[in-house]
N, C-alpha and C positions, 0 to 999 in steps of 0.2 A: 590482780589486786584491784582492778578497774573497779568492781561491783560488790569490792569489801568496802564498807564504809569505817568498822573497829575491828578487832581484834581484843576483847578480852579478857587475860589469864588471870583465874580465881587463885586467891593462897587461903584456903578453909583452915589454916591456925595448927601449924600441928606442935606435939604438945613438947617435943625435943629440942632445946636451945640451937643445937648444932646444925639441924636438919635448920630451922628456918634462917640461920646466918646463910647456908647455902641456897634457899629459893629465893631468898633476897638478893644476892649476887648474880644468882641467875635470872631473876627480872629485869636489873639496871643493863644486863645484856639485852636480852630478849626486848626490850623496849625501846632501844636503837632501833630495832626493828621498823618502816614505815605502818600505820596506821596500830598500833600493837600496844597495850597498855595493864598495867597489873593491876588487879584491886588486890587488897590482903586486909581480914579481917582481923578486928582487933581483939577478939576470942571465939573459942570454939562454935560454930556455927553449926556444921554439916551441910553434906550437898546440897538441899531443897533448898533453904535458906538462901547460899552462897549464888545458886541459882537465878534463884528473884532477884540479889542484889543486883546481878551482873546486869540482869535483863532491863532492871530497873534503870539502868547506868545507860542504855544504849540511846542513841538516839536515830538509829534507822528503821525504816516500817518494817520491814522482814529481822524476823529473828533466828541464829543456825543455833544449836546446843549440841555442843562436843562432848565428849571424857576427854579426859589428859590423855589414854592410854591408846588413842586412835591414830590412825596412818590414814589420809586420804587420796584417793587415784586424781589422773589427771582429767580436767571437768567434770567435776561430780556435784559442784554446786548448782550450775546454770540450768539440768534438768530442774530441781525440785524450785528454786526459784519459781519457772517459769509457772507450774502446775501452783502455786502459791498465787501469783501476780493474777491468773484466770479466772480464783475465786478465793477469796483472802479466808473465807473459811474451812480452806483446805488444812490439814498436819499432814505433812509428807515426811517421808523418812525413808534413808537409803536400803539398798540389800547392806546388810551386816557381815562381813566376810570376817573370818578369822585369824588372829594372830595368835601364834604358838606362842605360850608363855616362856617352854623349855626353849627354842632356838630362833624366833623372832619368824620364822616362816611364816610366809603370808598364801593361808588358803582359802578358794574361791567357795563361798557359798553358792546353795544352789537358787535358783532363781523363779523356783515354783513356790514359793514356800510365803506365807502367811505369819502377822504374830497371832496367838492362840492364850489361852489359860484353862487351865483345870477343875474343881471345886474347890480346891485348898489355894485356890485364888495364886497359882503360880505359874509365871510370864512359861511358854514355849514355844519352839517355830513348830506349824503345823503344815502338813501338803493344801495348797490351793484347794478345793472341791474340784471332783472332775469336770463339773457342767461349766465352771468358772476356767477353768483353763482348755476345753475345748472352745468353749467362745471367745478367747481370744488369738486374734489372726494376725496380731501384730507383738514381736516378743520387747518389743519398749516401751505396748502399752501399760499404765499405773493398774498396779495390783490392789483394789478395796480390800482393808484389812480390819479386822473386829478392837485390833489393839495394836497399840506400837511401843520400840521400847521407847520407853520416858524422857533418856538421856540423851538420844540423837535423831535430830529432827530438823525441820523447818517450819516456821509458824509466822504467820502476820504479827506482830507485835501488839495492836488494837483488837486483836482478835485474842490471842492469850491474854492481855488485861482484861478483855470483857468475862472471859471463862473463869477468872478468881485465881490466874495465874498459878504455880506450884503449890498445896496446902503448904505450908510453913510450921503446920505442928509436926510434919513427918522429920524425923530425925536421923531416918539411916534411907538409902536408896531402896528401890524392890518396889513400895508401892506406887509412885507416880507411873510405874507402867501400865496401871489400870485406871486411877482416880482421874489423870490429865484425857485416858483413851474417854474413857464413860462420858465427861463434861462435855466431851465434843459432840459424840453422838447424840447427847441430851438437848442441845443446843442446837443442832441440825447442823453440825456441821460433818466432816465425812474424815477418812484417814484412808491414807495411801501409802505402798510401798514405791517407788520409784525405780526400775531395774537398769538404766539408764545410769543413776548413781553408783556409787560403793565406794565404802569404807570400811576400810580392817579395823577391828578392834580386839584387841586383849584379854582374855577372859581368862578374872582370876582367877587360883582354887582354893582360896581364902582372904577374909577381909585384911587389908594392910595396917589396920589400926586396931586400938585397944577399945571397949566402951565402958567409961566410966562409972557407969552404976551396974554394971555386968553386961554378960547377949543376954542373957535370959530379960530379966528387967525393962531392958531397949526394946526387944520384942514385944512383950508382954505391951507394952505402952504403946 
């Protein structure tokens, strides 16, 4: 915890009385916690939004971005730090390992792999290029990658304000996987995988909420 500075946990408003009596009981625990703190907003927001606020709320130069639905190994921060501290316009982000939705099993991603996107502008892990992975002789050196996902990363905190931080009109997750990767590259700054890192995360097979004006509609906008 030496080289946390906060800790904190977003409540994006959900829309069931009962559900938030419960993340609010579980905050006033979870805040005992040392350095661990809740924001809860006071209407529906969604993730981009809730995002900026947190980020807005921090006051250390490095910024980490979690999901709720993550498990993290042990030192998985202090690689991507470092590779952050060496050139503040680095985004680094871990290998992404998988958690089973059905039985919590945690499995190992592979560690050649790339983010990628298609023309229907949708995030995938792709293989490294061959030339790219015969030239590297060290297997903890940082992977250059065209995009990262959106939600779990490292960022200088001066460096994501100067970028225009999360758009704040996006309303549902999916596209900061591309619009936050793009701004970097445009801006000269660069993106890395870190294999050094890793963090399990959860991967739904369906959204956990309702949207109020339909999917279609949310899409559509």
């Amino acid at each position: 915890m030496g080289i946390i500075n906060c800790i904190f946990l977003l409540i994006l408003c959900a829309r069931a009385n009962y559900f938030l009596l419960s993340l609010a009981e579980d905050c006033q625990l979870l805040t005992k916690i040392p350095k661990v703190k809740c924001l809860r907003n006071s209407r529906r927001e969604g993730l981009i939004r809730s995002r900026v606020r947190g980020a807005d709320s921090a006051t250390a130069e490095i910024l980490t971005f979690l999901d709720s639905h993550c498990e993290v190994n042990s030192e998985w921060l202090q690689p991507m730090l470092q590779r952050v501290r060496e050139d503040y316009t680095r985004v680094v982000s871990p290998i992404i390992d998988v958690i089973s939705l059905d039985n919590f099993a945690y499995l190992a991603a592979s560690a050649d792999l790339r983010g990628g996107f298609d023309w229907s502008l949708h995030f995938k892990w792709e293989q490294i290029p061959i030339e790219q992975k015969m030239s590297r002789t060290d297997p903890t050196q940082s992977i250059r990658t065209p995009v990262i996902a959106g939600g779990i990363f490292v960022i200088n905190k001066s460096w994501f304000n100067h970028l225009g931080k999360y758009d704040t009109q996006m309303d549902i997750w999916g596209g900061e996987n591309f619009e936050l990767s793009f701004r970097v590259w445009m801006c000269g700054g660069s993106l890395e995988i870190v294999p050094c890192s890793r963090v399990g995360h959860v991967f739904r097979k369906r959204h956990p909420y309702d949207f109020p004006e339909g999917n279609a509609l949310t899409y559509i906008k």
